[in-house]
C-alpha positions as CSV (number, residue, x, y, z in Angstrom):
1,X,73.6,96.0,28.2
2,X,76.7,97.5,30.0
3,X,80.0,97.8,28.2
4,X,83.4,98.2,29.7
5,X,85.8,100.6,28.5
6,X,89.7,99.5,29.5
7,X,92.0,102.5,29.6
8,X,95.6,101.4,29.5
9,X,97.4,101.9,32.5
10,X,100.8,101.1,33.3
11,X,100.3,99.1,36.2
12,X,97.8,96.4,34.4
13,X,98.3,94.4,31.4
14,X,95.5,95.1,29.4
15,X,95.6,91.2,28.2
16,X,95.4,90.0,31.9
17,X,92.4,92.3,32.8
18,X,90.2,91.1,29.2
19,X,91.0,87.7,29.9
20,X,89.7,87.9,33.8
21,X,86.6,89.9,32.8
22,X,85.6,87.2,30.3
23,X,86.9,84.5,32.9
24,X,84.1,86.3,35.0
25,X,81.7,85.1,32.6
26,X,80.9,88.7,31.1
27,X,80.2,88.4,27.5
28,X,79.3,91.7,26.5
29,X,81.1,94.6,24.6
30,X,85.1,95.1,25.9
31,X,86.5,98.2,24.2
32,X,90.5,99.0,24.9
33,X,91.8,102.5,24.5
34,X,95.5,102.2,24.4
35,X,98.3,104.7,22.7
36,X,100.3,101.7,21.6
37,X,99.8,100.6,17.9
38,X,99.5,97.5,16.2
39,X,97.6,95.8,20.1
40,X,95.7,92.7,19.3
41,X,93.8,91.4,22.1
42,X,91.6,88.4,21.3
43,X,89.5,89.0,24.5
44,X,88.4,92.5,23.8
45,X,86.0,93.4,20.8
46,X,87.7,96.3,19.6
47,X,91.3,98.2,20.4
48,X,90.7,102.6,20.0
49,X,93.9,104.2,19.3
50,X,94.2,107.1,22.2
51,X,93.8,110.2,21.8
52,X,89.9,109.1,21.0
53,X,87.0,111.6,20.7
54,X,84.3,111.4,23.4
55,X,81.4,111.3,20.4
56,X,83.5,108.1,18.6
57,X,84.0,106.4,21.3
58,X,80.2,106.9,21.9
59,X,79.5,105.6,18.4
60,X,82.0,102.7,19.2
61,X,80.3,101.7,21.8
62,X,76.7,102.0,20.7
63,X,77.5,100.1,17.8
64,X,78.8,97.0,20.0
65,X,76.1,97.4,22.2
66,X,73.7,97.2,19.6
67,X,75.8,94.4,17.9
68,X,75.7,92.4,21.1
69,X,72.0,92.9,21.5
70,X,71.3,91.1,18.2
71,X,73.4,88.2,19.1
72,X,71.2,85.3,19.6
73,X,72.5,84.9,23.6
74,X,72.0,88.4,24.5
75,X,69.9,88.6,27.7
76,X,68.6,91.6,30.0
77,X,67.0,90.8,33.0
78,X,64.1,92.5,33.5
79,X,63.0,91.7,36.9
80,X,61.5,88.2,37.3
81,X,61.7,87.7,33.2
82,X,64.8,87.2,31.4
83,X,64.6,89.0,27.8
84,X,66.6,86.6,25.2
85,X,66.9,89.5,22.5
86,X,68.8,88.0,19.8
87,X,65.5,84.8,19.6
88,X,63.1,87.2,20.6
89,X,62.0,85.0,23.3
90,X,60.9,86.3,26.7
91,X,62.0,83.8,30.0
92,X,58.9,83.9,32.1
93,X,59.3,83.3,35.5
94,X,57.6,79.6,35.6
95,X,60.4,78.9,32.5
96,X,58.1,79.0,29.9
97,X,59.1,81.0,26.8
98,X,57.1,83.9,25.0
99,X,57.6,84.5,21.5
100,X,58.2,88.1,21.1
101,X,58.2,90.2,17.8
102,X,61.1,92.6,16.7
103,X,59.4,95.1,17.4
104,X,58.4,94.2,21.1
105,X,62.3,93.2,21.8
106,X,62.7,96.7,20.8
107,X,60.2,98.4,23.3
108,X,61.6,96.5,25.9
109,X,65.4,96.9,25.1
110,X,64.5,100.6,24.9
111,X,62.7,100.9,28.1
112,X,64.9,98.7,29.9
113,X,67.4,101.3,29.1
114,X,66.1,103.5,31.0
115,X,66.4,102.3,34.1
116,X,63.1,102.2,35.9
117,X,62.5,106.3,34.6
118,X,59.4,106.5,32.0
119,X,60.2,106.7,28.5
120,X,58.1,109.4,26.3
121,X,55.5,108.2,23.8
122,X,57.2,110.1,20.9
123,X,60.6,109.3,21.9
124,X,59.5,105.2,21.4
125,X,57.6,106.0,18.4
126,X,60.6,108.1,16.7
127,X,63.2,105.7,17.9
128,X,61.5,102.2,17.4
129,X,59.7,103.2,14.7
130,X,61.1,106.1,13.0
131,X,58.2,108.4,13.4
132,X,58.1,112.1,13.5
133,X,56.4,113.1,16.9
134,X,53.5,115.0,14.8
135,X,52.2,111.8,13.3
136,X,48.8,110.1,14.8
137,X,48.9,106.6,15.7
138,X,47.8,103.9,17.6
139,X,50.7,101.5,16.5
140,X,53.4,102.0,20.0
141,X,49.5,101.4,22.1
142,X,48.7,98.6,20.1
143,X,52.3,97.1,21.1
144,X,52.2,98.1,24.3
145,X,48.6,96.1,24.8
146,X,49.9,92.9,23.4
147,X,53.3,92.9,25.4
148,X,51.1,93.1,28.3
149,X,48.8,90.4,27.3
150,X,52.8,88.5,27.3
151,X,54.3,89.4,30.7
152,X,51.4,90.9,33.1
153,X,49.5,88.6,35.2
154,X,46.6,90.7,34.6
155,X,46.9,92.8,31.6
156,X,43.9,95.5,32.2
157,X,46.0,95.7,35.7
158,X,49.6,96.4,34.7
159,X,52.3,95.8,37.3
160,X,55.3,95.5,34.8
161,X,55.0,97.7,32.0
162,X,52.8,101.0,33.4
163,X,51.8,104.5,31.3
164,X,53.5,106.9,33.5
165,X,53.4,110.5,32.5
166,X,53.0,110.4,28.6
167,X,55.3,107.4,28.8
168,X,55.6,103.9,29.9
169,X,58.1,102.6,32.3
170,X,59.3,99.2,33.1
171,X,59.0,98.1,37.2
172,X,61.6,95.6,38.1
C-alpha cells in the first residue's frame, strides 16, 4: 500500500489537499510534515513536526502502512485477484472468496511489495517468520504449495506465484 507524504507549502492549504485526496476515495496512510505546531487535520493520519529525520519518518510511515494493512478493508490488487488483507480473504477473479491464513496474507503482502522483482527464500522466512537464514525448513515451501493450490489454475503449472532465482515472485 502506497502512502502520501504532504509537505507544507505555502501555496496549498494542507486541509484542502487531505480533504481532496480522501474525496478521491484514497483511504490509505496521509502523513503531514508541517513546521507549524499545534495542526490538527482530521483527514490526515498523523501531523510530523518539521525538521523530521529521514529514518522516523520511515518508521512513521511503516507503522501506518502496516496499520492500514491490518484494517479489515485493506485491499492490494494483485493482478486479476484482489487481496482483502485485514479478512484474510482472497477476491478471485469469478468473485468467489478464498480463505487465506495470516501467514499466507503475509507472503503475499510481502511479495506484492516487491513489485514483480523475486523475493529471496531467507528474506521471506526471516521476515514472515522470524527465522535465521541458517535454519532448515520446509515451512515458507509448504506455504507456498498451498497458496498455489488457492490462486493458480493449475498448481504443478504456476502462472502467478513462480520460484525465480532462490525466490518467488508474484506475476501480475
Amino acid at each position: 500500500q502506497d502512502s502520501v507524504v504532504l509537505v507544507q507549502d505555502p501555496a496549498h492549504d494542507l486541509l484542502v489537499l487531505c480533504e481532496k485526496i480522501r474525496q478521491s476515495e484514497y483511504t490509505g496512510p496521509i502523513l503531514v510534515l508541517t513546521a507549524e505546531t499545534d495542526v490538527f487535520l482530521a483527514e490526515a493520519d498523523e501531523v510530523l513536526p518539521l525538521p523530521v529525520s529521514i529514518s522516523h519518518l520511515a518508521g512513521r510511515i511503516r507503522a501506518h502502512t502496516s496499520l492500514y494493512q491490518s484494517h479489515e478493508n485493506a485491499e492490494l490488487v494483485l493482478g486479476d485477484y484482489i487481496l482483502k488483507t485485514g479478512l484474510r480473504h482472497l477476491v478471485l477473479p469469478n468473485g468467489q472468496l478464498s480463505k487465506l491464513t495470516e501467514k499466507e496474507v503475509r507472503i503475499l503482502r510481502t511479495l506484492h511489495r516487491a513489485q514483480g522483482q523475486a523475493v529471496p527464500r531467507d528474506e521471506l522466512l526471516s521476515e514472515i517468520w522470524g527465522y535465521d537464514s541458517r535454519l532448515t525448513t520446509h515451512t515458507l515451501e509448504t506455504h507456498i504449495y498451498r497458496l498455489r493450490q488457492k490462486i493458480e489454475k493449475d498448481a504443478a503449472n504456476p502462472e502467478i506465484l513462480v520460484t525465480e532465482a532462490g525466490g518467488y515472485k508474484l506475476v501480475p
